[in-house]
Each structure stands twice: as C-alpha cells, then as structure tokens.
N, C-alpha and C positions, 0 to 999 in steps of 0.2 A: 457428500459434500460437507462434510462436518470444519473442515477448514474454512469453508465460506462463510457460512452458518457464526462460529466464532470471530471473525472479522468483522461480521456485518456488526453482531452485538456487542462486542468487547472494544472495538476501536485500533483491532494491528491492523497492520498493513501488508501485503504482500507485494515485494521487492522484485520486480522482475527486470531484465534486458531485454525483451521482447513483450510489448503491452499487448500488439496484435492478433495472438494469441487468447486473449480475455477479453471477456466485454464490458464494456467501460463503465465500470465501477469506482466510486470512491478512495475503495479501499485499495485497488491496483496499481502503484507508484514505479517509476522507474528510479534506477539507482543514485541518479540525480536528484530528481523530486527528493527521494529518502533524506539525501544530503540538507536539500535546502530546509524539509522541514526538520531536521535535526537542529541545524543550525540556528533558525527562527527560534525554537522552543527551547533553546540552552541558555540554562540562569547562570 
C-alpha cells in the first residue's frame, strides 16, 4: 500500500470514477471534486 501510505503523508490525491470502491478517505476524490479543487487553488 505504498501509494496510500504517500497520499496520506504528501497530500496527492487519488482521482477515481468510482469512489465506491475505497473507503472514505480524504485523499479519494472524484473527477469532479479534482476539478473543483483545482479550480479553488488557481492563482
């Protein structure tokens, strides 16, 4: 689980279309989510 492991501590995100799949974590965003916090955080 090294990809988790890195997410928890570094702050990516993992992008998925199906969230249901994972359990509900932070770091687990749908494609949307992705969009809207891209969007928020754009200087």
């Amino acid at each position: 689980m090294e990809v988790r492991s890195r997410a928890e501590m570094g702050g990516s995100l993992l992008v998925t279309g199906n969230i249901k799949h994972f359990p509900l974590k932070r770091y687990v965003v749908t494609p949307r989510q992705m969009l809207d916090i891209h969007q928020s955080t754009d200087v």
